[in-house]
N, C-alpha and C positions, 0 to 999 in steps of 0.2 A: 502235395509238396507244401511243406511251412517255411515260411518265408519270415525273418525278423525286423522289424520295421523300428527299431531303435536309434537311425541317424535319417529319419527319411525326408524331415522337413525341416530347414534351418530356420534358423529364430534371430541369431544374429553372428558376431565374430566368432565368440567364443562358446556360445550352448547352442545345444540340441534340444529339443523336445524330444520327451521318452513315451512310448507307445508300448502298453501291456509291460512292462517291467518298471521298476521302483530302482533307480541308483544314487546309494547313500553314499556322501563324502565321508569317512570317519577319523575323529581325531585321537588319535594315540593319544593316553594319559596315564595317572597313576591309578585307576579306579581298575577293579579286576576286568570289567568289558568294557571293548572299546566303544565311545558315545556316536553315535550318527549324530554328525552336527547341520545336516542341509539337505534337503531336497530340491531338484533341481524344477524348471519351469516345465507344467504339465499344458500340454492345446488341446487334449484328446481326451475324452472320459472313456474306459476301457469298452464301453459299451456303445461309443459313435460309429456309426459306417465308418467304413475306407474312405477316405479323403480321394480326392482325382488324383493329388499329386502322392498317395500312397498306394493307390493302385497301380500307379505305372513305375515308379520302384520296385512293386512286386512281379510285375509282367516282365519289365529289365532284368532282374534278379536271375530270374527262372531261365528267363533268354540266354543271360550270359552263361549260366550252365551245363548249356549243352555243348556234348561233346566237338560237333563238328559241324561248319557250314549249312550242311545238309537238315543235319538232326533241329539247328536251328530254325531255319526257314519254313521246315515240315509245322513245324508250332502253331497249333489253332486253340486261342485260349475262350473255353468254356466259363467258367465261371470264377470270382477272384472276390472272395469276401471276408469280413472277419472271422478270425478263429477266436471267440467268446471266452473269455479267462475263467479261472476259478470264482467263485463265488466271496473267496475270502479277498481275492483281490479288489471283487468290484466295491467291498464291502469298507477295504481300508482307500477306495478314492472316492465314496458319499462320505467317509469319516471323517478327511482332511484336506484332502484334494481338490473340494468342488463342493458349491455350495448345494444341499444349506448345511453342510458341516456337520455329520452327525456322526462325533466321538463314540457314540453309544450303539451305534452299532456294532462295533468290535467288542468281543468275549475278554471279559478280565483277567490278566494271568498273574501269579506269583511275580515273575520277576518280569514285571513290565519294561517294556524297550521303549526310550524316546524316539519317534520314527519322523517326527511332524516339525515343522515351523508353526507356533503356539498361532494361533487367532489373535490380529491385534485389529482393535477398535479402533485407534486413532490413531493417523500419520504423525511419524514427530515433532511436526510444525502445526497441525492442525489450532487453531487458539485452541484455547482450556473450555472445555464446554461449561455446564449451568453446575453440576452433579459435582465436578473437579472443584471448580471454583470455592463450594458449598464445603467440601473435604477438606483442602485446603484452610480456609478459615476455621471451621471447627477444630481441625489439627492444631492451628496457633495457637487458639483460642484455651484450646485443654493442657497447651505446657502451660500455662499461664501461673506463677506458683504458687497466688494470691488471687479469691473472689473479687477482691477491689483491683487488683493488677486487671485482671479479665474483664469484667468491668469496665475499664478504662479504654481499652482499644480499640483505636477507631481504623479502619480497612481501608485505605488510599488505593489500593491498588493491588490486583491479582493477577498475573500476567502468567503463560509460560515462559519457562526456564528454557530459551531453547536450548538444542543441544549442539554438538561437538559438531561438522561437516560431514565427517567418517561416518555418524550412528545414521543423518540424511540420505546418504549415500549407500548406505544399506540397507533402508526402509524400500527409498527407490527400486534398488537392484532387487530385491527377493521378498518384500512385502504388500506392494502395492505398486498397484498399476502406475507405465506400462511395462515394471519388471525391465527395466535397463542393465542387466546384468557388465555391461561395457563400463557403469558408473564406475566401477572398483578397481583399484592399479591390481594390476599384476603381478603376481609374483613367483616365484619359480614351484615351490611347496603347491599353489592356489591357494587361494582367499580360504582363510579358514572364517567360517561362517557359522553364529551363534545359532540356538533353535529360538530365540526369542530376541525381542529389541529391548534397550536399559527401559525402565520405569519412568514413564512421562514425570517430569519434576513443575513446581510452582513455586514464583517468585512472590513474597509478599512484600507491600510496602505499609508499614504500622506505624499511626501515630497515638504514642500515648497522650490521655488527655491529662493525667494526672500529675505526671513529670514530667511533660513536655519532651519526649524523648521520641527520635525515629527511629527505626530498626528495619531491618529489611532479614527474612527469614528465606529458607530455602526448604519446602517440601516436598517429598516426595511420594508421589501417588503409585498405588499398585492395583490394578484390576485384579475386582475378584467376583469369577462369578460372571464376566464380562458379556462373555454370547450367549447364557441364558438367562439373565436376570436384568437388562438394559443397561451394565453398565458401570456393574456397584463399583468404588474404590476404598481403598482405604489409604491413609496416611500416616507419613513419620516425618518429623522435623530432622533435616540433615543438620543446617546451620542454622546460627540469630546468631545476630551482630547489631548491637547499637550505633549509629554513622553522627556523631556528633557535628555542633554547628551547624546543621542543617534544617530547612522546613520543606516539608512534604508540599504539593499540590493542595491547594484550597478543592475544599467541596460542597454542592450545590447547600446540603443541609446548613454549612456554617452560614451561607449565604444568608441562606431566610435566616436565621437566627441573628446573623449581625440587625439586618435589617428593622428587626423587631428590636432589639436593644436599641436601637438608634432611634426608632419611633418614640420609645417611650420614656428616655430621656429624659426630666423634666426641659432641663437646659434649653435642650438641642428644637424642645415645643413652642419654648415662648422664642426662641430664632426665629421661628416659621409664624411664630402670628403675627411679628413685627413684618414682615413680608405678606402677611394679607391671607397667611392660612391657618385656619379651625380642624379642617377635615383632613387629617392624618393619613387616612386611607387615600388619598392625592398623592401620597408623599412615593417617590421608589429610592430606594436606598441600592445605590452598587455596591458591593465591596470591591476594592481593590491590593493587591498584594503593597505592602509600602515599598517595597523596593530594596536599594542598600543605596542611599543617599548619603548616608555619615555613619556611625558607631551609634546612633543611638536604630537604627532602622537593622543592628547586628543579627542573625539567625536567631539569637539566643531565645527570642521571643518569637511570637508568632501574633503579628501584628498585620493590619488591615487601615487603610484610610480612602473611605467611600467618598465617593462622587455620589451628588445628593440631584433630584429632576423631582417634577412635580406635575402634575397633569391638572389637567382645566374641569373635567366633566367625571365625574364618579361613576355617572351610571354607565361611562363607557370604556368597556377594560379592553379594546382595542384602538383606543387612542392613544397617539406616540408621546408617550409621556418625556422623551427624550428632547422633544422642542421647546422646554422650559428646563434648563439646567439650574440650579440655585447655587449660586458662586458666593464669596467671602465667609463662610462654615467652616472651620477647622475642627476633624472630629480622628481620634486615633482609638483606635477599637483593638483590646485585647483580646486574639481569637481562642485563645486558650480558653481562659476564665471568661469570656464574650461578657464584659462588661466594656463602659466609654472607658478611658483613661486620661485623655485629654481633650478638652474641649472650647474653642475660642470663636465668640463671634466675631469678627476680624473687618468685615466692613458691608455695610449695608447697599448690597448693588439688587436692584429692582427685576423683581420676576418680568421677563422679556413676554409682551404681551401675547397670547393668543394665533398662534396665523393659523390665517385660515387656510393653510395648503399644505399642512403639517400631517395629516393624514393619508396612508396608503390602501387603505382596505377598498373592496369595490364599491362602485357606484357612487349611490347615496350614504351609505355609510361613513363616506369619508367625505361628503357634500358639494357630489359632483357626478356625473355621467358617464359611465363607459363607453369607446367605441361601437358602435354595430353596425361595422363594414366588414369584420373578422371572420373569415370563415373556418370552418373546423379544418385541421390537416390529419390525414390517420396514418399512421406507418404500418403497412400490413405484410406478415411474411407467412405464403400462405404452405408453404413448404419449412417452415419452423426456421431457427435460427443455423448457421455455421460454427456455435460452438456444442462441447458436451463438456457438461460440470459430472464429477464422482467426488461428491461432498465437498472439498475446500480444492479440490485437484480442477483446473480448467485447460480445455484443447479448443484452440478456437483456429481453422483452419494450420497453418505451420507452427503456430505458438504451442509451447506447452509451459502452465508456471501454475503455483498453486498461492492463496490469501490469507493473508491473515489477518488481525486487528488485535492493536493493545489500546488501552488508556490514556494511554498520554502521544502515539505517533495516530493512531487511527489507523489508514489500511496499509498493510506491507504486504507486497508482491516477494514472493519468495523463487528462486528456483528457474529462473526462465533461461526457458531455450528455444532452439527452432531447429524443425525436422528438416536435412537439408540433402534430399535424396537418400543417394548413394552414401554419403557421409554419415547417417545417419542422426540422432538427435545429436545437434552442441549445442553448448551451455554460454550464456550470456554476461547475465550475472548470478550471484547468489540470493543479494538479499535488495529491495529496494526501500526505501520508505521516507515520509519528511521526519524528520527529528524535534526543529524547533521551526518559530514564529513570533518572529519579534517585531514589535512598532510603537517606536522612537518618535514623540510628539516634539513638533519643533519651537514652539511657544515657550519661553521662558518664565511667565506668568504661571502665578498660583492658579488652580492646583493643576494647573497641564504641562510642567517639566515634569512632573509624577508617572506622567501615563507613557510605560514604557514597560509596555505588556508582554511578557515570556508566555505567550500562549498553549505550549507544549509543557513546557516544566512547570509553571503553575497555575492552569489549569488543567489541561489535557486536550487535542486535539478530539481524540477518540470520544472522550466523555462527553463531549459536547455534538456531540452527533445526533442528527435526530431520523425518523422514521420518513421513507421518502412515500412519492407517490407516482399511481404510474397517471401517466398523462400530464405530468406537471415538471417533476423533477428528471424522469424518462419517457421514453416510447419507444413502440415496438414491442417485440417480446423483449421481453425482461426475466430474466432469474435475481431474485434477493435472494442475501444472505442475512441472517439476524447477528447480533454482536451481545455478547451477556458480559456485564462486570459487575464489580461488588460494588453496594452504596457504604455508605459512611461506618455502619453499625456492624456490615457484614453481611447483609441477605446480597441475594443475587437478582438482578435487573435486567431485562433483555430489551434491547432496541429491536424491533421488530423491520425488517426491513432499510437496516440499513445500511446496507452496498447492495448495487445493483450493478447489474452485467449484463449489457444491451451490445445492439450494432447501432449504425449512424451510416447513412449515405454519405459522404464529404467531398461529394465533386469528382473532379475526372482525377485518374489515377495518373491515366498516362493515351497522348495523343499521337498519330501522326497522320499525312495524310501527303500521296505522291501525287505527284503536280501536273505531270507523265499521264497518271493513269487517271484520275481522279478518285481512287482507293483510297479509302481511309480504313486506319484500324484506332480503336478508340476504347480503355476497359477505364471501368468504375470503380472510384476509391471507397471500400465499405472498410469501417474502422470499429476495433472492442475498446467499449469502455467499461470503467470500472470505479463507481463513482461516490463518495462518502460528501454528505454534507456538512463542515461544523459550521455549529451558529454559538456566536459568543453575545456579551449582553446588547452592544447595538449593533456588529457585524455579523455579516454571514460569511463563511468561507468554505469554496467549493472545490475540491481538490480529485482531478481528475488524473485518470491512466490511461491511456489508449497505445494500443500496440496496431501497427500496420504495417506497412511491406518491407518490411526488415527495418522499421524502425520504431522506438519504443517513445512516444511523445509524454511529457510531463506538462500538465496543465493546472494552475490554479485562476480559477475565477472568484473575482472580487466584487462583494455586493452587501447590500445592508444598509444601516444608518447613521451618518455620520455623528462623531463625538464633538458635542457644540459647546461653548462657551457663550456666556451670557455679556454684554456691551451696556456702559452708563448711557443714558440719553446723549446725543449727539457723537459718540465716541467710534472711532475706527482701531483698527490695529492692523500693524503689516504682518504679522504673524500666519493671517489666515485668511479666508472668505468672508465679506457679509453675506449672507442665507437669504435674512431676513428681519426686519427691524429688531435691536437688541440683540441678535444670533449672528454668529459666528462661528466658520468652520477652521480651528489652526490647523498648518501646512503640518505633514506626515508622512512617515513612511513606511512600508510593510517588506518585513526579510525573512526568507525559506530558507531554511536549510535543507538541503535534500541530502542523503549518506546512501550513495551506491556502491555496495559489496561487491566489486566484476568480478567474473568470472570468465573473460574471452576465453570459449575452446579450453578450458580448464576442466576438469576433474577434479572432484572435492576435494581437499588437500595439495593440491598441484599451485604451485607459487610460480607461473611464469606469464604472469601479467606487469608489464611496463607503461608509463603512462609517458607519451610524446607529445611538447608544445609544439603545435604549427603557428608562424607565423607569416605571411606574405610581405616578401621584401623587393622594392625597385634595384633594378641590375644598375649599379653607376655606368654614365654615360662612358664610351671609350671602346675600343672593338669587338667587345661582348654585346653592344648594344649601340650599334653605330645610328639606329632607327630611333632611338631613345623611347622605344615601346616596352620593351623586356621587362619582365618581375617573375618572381619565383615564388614557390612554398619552402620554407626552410625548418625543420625541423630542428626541436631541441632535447633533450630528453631527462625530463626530471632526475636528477640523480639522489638528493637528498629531500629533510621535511622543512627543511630552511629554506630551499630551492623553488620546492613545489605548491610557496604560498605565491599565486598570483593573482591579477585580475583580467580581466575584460579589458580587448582593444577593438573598438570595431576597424581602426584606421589601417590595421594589419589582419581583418579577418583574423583574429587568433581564436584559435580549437584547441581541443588537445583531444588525444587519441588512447586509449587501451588497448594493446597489443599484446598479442602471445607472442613470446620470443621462441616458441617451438613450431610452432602451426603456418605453413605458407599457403595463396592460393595458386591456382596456374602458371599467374609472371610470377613466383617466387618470391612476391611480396609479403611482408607478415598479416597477420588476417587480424580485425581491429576493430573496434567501435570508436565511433566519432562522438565529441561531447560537444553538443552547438549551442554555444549563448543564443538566449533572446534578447529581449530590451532588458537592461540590468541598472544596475548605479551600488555606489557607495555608501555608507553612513557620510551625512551631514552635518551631524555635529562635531563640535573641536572633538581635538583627542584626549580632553581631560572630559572631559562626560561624564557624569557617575554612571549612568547605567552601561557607558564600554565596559568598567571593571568587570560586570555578568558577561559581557557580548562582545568583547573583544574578536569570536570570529568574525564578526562580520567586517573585518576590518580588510578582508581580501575574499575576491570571488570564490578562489578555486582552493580547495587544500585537499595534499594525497599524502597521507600516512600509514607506514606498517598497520596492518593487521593484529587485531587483540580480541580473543574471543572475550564477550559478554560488554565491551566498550562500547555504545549506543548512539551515545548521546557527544554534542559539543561541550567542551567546560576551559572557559574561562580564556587562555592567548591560541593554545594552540588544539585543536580535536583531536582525541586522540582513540584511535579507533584498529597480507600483501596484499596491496593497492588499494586500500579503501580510501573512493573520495567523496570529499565532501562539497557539495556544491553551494553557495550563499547567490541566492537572485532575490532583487529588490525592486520596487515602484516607489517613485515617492508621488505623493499624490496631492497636488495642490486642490482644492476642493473647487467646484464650480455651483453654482447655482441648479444648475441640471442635476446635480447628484443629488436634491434634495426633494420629497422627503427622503429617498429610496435610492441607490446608488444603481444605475444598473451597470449591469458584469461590465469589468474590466479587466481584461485577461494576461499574464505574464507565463512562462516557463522556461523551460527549455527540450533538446530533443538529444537522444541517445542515435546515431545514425550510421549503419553498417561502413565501411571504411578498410576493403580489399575482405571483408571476411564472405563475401560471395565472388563465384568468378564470372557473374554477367547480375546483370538487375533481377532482385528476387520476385519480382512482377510481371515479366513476361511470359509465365504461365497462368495469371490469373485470364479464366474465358471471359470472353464478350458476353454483354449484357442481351437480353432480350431487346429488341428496338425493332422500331416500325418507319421505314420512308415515310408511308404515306401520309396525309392528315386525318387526323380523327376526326369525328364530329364534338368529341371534348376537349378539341385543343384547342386555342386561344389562336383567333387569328384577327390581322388589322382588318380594319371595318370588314368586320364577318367574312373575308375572300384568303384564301388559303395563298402561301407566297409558293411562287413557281418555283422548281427546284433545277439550280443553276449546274450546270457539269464545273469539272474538277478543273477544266483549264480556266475557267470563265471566272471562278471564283478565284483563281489565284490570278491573275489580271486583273 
């Protein structure tokens, strides 16, 4: 007896897995045959044994068959195996079905049928690999219509073009694991479903050096050749657009290059020998963006006014040259044509002398001793980690979300969801990532009203990222990823190793312990991170991700070296800290923008996200509250983007919430994420500030604006970007003595935190830890004698 095994093992709501037969969707059209546009999800290669759960659909099958009680029960089943297909079947599921994908097996015909979903190499969020990148640019580079045009163009920036939600949402569902085919609305017809995804596209950002002109192009790459040849593409320019008034992100080359024009300056030499320096090679030149201070600092140029430091000892290039700043220098540096433009010696304030605690490096090298009480700590998992990476794709126990990295945000979480039973995967949000970084010096004094560094727009987060290490910047197992961008000229660059993907022990998850019994149950908090370092010229900035039991933590850590100003002999200023004699650290502050795409319980294109202020209100005295103890949560609900610019109240615990207006849990409450301030603050300065004109967001914590595909970034009063919000958290940071020479971490964020969208704590299924009553012989006990171990009433007494 043959038995069909075509519905035998569900997959999910709406597909099946197909067993020994091939069922094509096909789309009516104008062409004389109709096109197979889909193949559905395959579990089986025609040539796998019976599965258990396909054997006993065939033994039920058979069962149910028979005529009669009797006939049934008489039933003794011998043997239940596969029936082995045609040869051409097994031949068209090594073709396309199942790796390693061999097209060529199949015999060539006259009128070849499209039967397959085409092989694609990359997700369509994956970043731009090294090959893309390299296409890209060469593609710009050859419209170019003039050798001197071509010539001229300098590569800010190659990013992908993401795409539409929809093409995401398709990739997901029928191109790459885990194959969510639920991603896709419904429709009555079914999803009609392409045999290929659009063509991965590339964002350029071009700065001409010859016209001073930016242009931001649109390419579009096409695989060819893809699964046998690693990868080729080729490209075509969709769009160029010239974006007038504007300047692109500075880069590391003009760096050095200003630096070098400013050395050899004659001017800017005999400054420095009036200050008591010959040896140029002392000298570090920062550059800095000028800012928009007045009409003369307009886009139209592209202008630079360095901060000048000097260092003591030549032959040592790990000395902090940052503890001699060289102050009354006025130098305006045209980065176009990197020549000086303007140059003033303005007042002769004396190199701050020498400290001797200005260095951080070890030991003796910095003329001092390391501890050696320190003992080594090892993180060891000797059954491997709880996540699995499939290239940019990560599952790390319920989470599923996949990375990415541009140039100017550094790493964006894409995609996260969490598998939640029965329910199966929902969706969080879409897209996460920081945007900008701003820090607003509070010193009025030349030249530190200047330093008011957009760290994402002109420079770059990502660019400034550097290569981590394990034992240092992580532990444990670690998976890195590399990050490739373009340099100045066009070639392509890879940061080797720089995001990594670790766990971290973090304490207890969750306790309790019955007073009754003396039972306790007790699980351990293990948390994923996900971790990029930037380092700018004397900061460090460490921007961390960690996802844990249904909630998604945002973390930056703060470190590095403070930006100092040099003091006349006997001179103080309220502006900032003395360091150290002549040194001073001005007061400061540092502002994130974070831009969260939610997605609660949404499906790609689904708009039923609402964002609710909570605030905590005292009940007035009177017979609602005759105890006068009463207070409430009160809810508000953002209505408009005039409404939904707010801030921070600790004094009403105020939250705000993302809610699907479709989705309830058990009480029939909408299902939600919580947005929880950490430690925050405002801008400091008045509200004529030049640099608010650039930074007016941060003029309010919270902002939630409609939805605009390809909007990114904040600009200018209002961001402008359904429901994307944008978050502003700040430190201001008065400087201490302790933070010098080397700041250590000083940590701010905030937390995304579940809010009725579970119907009990999503933790109470993580298992107990390994643990032992007794005492080890390696465990730490007072004078050598182990402590008795007290019962459960005794310790609660």
């Amino acid at each position: 007896m043959l038995v069909s095994l075509d519905e035998s093992l569900l997959i999910d709501r709406d597909y099946w897995s197909i067993r020994n037969k091939i069922v094509l969707t096909f789309l009516d059209s104008f062409f004389e045959a109709a096109i197979p546009v889909m193949l559905k999800l395959q579990t089986s290669h025609p040539l796998d044994p019976l599965s258990a759960a396909e054997i006993s659909v065939a033994v039920a099958t058979v069962r149910a068959a028979g005529a009669t009680p009797e006939l049934r029960d008489s039933m003794r089943f011998i043997e239940v195996v596969l029936l082995e297909p045609d040869k051409h079947v097994v031949a068209l599921a090594d073709a396309y079905f199942f790796p390693p994908f061999q097209s060529s097996l199949l015999p060539r015909t006259k009128a070849a049928i499209p039967v397959m979903l085409k092989l694609q190499t990359s997700h369509p969020l994956d970043p731009l690999s090294a090959a893309e990148i390299s296409v890209a640019v060469a593609t710009v580079r050859a419209a170019g219509a003039t050798p001197e045009l071509r010539d001229s163009m300098r590569f800010i920036e190659v990013v992908l073009l993401e795409p539409d939600k929809h093409v995401v949402a398709l990739a997901d569902a029928y191109f790459f694991p885990p194959f969510q085919s639920s991603l896709l609305p419904r429709t009555k017809g079914g999803p009609i479903i392409p045999t290929k995804l659009p063509p991965r596209r590339a964002r350029l950002v071009v700065y001409n050096k010859r016209s001073n002109e930016t242009s931001i192009s649109i390419v579009e790459l096409s695989e060819v050749h893809a699964a046998t040849r690693g990868g080729h593409h080729r490209g075509k320019v969709i769009s160029s657009q010239v974006v007038p008034d504007v300047q692109p992100p500075m880069d590391a080359v003009e760096y050095a290059e200003c630096e070098a024009v400013v050395k050899d300056f004659p001017p800017f030499t005999e400054a420095m020998k009036k200050r008591g320096i010959e040896d140029m090679e002392l000298v570090m030149v920062d550059a800095w963006c000028v800012g928009y201070h007045s009409d003369a600092d307009a886009p139209s140029r592209r202008l630079a006014k360095p901060l000048i430091f000097c260092r003591t000892e030549s032959d040592c290039p790990m000395e902090n040259g940052y503890a001699r700043p060289v102050e009354g220098i006025h130098v305006l540096v045209d980065m176009q044509n990197m020549k000086v433009i303007e140059f003033e010696d303005r007042k002769l304030v004396p190199l701050p002398p020498a400290d001797p605690l200005r260095n951080y490096t070890p030991g003796e090298t910095r003329g001092g001793v390391d501890r050696s009480d320190v003992k080594p700590l090892q993180i060891i998992q000797l059954e491997g980690p709880s996540f699995r990476v499939n290239g940019h794709y990560i599952e790390w126990q319920k989470w599923s979300f996949r990375i990415g990295f541009t140039p100017r945000e550094g790493l964006v979480i894409h995609s996260v969801a969490y598998v939640d039973g029965s329910r199966g995967r929902r969706p969080v949000a879409h897209r996460l990532s920081f945007v900008e970084m701003v820090v607003p010096y509070g010193d009025p004094n030349e030249p530190h009203y200047r330093k008011n560094a957009f760290d994402a727009g002109e420079d770059g987060l990502g660019k400034n990222a550097h290569s981590l290490k394990k034992g240092c910047d992580c532990l444990g197992f670690i998976k890195y990823f590399d990050a490739h961008f373009t340099n100045f000229t066009g070639g392509v660059e890879t940061i080797e190793n720089c995001v990594c993907l670790h766990e971290e022990d973090h304490g207890i998850l969750w306790k309790h312990q019955d007073w009754r019994t003396g039972l306790a149950e007790v699980r351990r908090q293990v948390e994923s991170y996900t971790i990029p370092i930037h380092i700018y010229a004397n900061s460090d900035v460490g921007l961390v991700t960690e996802e844990k039991d249904g909630k998604i933590e945002a973390e930056v850590k703060l470190t590095g070296i403070l930006s100092l100003g040099a003091l006349q002999p006997g001179e103080t200023r309220k502006y900032g800290t003395t360091i150290a004699p002549g040194l001073y650290a001005p007061v400061h502050q540092h502002f994130f923008v974070a831009r969260m795409d939610m997605a609660v319980d949404c499906k790609p294109g689904e708009a039923f996200n609402q964002v609710v202020e909570v605030n905590v209100e005292v009940e007035k005295p009177g017979e609602k509250n005759i105890h006068n103890n009463a207070f409430y949560a009160k809810e508000t609900l953002l209505q408009s983007e005039l409404q939904a610019m707010r801030d921070c109240n600790p004094q009403t615990a105020r939250h705000w919430i993302v809610r699907n207006t479709r989705t309830v849990n058990r009480t029939g409450q909408l299902t939600g994420y919580r947005l929880v301030p950490g430690s925050n603050c405002l801008p400091l300065a008045g509200p004529e500030a030049k640099f608010l004109r650039r930074a007016a967001f941060l003029n309010h914590n919270l902002w939630v604006t409609p939805y605009t595909h390809g909007e990114m970034f904040p600009w200018r009063r209002v961001p402008k970007s359904k429901s994307a919000c944008w978050y502003v958290f700040g430190i201001t940071h008065v400087p201490r003595l302790e933070d010098w020479p080397v700041m250590p971490v000083e940590r701010i964020g905030f937390m995304l935190m579940p809010h009725g969208f579970f119907n009990c704590s999503p933790a109470v299924d993580v298992p107990p830890s390994a643990c032992e009553l007794d005492a080890k012989d390696n465990d730490v006990k007072d004078n050598s004698v182990a402590k008795p171990l007290q019962n459960g009433v005794l310790a609660k007494l």
